[in-house]
N, C-alpha and C positions, 0 to 999 in steps of 0.2 A: 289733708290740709285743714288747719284747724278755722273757724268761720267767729265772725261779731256774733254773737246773740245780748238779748236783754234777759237782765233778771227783775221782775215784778218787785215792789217792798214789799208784797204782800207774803214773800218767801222768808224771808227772816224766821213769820209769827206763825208760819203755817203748821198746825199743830201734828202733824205727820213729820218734817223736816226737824221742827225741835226737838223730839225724842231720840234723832240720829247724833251719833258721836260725829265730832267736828271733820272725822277723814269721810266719812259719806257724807254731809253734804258738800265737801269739797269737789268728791268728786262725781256728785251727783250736777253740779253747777258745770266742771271738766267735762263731764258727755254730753252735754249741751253743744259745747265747741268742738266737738269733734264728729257729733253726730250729721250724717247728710242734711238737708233742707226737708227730709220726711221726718226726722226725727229718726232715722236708722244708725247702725253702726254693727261691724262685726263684734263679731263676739273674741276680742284676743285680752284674757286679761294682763299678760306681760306686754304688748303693745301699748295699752290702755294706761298701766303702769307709768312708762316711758313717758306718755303726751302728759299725765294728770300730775303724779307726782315723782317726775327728772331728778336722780340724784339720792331718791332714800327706798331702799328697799325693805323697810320694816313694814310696810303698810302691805296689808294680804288686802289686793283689788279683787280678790274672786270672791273673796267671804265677803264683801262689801258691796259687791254687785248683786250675789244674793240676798244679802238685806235689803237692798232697794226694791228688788222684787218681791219681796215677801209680805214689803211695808205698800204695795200697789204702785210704786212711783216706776219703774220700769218693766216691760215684756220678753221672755226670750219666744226667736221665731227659731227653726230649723229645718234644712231640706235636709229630702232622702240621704243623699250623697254623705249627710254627717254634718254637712258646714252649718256654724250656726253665728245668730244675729240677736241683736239687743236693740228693742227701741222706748224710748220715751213716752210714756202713754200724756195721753190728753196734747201732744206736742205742738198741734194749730189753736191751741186754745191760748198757748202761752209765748207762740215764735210766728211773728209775721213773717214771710219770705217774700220778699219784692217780684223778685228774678229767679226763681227755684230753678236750681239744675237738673240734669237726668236723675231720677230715683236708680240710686246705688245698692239700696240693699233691699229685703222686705218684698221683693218681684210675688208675682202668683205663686211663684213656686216654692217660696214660704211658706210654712202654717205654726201655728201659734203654739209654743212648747206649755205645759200644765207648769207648776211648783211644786217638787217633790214636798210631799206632809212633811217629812220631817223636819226639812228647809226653813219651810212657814212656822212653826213650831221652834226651831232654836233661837 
């Protein structure tokens, strides 16, 4: 269920967001609203698709998730089992939560996936 959050003005001019083409920050602002009260969120990019942008399949959300991690603004976590999870780094610095709910995703049983070089690099 997608949740209110605020966006700072200071996102506009922030010099990591401005060098993104306009479908990453879109849907860099979309994981925000979709993300849990930790800043969590599975990792499904046709899911993700669905919630961020309904209606246009031309947008590749997976090459776009990788940029966001490449450029520091998101983390991927992963358990053994394979499943894996994306979160928002710095996210209590930018999202108050009143009432936080159960943390959904990001458990101990997560650990913090690297960025493939080449990743960072393209």
């Amino acid at each position: 269920m997608g949740r209110i959050r605020t966006i700072k003005p200071e996102f506009w001019t922030d010099e990591r967001i401005v060098r993104l083409p306009f479908e990453a920050r879109l849907l860099f602002i979309g994981l925000w609203n979709f993300a849990d009260d930790y800043g969590g969120l599975e990792f499904s990019p046709d899911r993700i698709a669905m919630q961020v942008f309904p209606g246009n399949s031309s947008v590749d959300v997976d090459d776009l998730i990788d940029l966001l991690a490449a450029c520091g603004l998101i983390e991927y976590y992963g358990m053994a089992d394979g499943y894996k999870a994306i979160a928002v780094k710095n996210w209590s610095r930018h999202q108050k939560v009143d009432n936080p709910s159960k943390k959904t995703f990001l458990s101990e049983s997560y650990r913090k996936l690297a960025i493939p070089s080449e990743t960072r690099l393209a």
